[in-house]
C-alpha positions in Angstrom: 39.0 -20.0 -20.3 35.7 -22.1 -21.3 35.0 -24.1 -23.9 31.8 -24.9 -25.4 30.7 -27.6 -27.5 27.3 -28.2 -29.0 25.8 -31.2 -30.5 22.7 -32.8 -30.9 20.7 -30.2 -33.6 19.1 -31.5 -36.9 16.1 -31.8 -39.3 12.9 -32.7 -37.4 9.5 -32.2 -39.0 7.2 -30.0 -37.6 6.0 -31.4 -33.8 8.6 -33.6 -33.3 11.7 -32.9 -30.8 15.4 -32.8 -30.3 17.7 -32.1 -27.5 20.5 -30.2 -27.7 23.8 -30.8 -25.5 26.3 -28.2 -24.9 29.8 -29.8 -23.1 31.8 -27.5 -21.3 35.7 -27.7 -20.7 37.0 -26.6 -17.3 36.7 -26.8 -13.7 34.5 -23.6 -13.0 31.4 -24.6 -15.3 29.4 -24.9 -12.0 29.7 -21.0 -11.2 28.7 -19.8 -15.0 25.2 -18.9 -15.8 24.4 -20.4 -18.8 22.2 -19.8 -21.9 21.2 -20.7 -25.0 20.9 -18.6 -28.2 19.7 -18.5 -31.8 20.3 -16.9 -34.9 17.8 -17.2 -38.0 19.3 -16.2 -41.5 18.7 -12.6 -41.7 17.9 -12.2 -38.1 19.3 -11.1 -34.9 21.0 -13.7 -32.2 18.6 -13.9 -29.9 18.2 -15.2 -26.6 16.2 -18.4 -26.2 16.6 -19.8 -22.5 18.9 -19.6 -19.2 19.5 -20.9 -16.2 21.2 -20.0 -13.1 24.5 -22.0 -11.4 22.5 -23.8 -9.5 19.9 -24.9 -12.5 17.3 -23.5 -9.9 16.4 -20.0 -11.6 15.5 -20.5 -15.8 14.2 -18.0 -18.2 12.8 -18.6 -21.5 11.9 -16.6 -24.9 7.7 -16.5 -24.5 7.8 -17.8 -28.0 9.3 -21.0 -26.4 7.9 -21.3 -23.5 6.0 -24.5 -22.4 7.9 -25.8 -25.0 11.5 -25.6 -24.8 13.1 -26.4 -21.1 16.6 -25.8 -20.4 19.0 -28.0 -17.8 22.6 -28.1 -16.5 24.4 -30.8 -15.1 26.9 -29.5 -13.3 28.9 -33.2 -12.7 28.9 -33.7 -16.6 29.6 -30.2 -17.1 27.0 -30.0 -19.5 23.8 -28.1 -20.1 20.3 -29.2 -22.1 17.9 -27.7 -24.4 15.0 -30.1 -24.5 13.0 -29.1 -27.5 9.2 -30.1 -27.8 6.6 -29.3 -30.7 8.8 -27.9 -32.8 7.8 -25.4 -35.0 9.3 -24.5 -38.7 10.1 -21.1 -37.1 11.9 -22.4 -34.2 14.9 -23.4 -37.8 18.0 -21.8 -36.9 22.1 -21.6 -35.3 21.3 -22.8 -31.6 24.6 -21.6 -29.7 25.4 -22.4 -25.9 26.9 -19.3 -23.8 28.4 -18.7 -20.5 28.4 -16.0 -18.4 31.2 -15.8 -15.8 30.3 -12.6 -14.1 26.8 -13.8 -13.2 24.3 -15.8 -10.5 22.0 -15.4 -12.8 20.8 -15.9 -16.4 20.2 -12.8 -18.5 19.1 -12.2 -21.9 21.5 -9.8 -23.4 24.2 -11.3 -25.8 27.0 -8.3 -24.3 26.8 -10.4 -20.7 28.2 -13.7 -21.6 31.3 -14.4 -22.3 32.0 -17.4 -24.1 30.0 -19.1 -27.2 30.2 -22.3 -28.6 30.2 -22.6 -32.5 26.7 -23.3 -32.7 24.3 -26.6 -34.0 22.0 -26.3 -37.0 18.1 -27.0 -36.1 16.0 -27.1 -39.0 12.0 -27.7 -38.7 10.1 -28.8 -41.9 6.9 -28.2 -42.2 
C-alpha cells in the first residue's frame, strides 16, 4: 500500500509558477511509475505528465509541454511538478498517481493504482 500526499498548489496570476510536491509513504516508491493528473470542473481527469522509476523516461500533455516538467526523487520519496507560465486554463485538482505494475509512465487513469487527494491550482487572469 502507497500513500500519496500533495502539497504546494495555489492562486498564481497568469505567467507566474508553482511547484507541486507529491510525498510518498513506503519502501517501494522507487519501482512505481509515477504521474500527475488534473481535473477541471466539468471536465475529465486527465493526464498531465509522467515519469519512469528511474526519472529517465517523462511524458507530458502537449498543452504543457515546454512548460510544465516533472521529477522524482527517489531518496525523499517524492515526485515534482514544476509549473512555468501558467495559464488561467492550466486552474484545476492536480492529483499525484502511482503505478505499481509499470517501468514506465502511461497516460491512462485505469493503469495506476493509487491517487493522492489532490492540490487546488488556480490561475487568474
Amino acid at each position: 500500500q502507497v500513500q500519496l500526499v500533495e502539497s504546494g498548489g495555489g492562486l498564481v496570476q497568469a505567467g507566474g509558477s508553482l511547484r507541486l510536491s507529491c510525498a510518498a509513504s513506503g519502501r517501494t516508491f522507487s519501482n512505481y511509475a509515477m504521474g500527475w493528473f488534473r481535473q477541471a470542473p466539468g471536465k475529465e481527469r486527465e493526464s498531465v505528465a509522467g515519469n519512469s522509476v528511474s526519472g529517465g523516461v517523462t511524458i507530458y500533455a502537449d498543452s504543457v509541454k515546454g512548460r510544465f516538467t516533472i521529477s522524482r526523487d527517489n531518496a525523499k520519496n517524492t515526485v515534482y511538478l514544476q509549473m512555468n507560465s501558467l495559464k488561467p486554463e492550466d486552474t484545476a485538482v492536480y492529483y499525484c498517481a502511482a503505478d505499481r505494475h509499470s517501468v514506465t509512465p502511461g497516460t491512462s487513469l485505469r493503469t495506476y493504482d493509487y491517487w493522492g487527494q489532490g492540490t487546488q491550482v488556480t490561475v487568474s487572469a
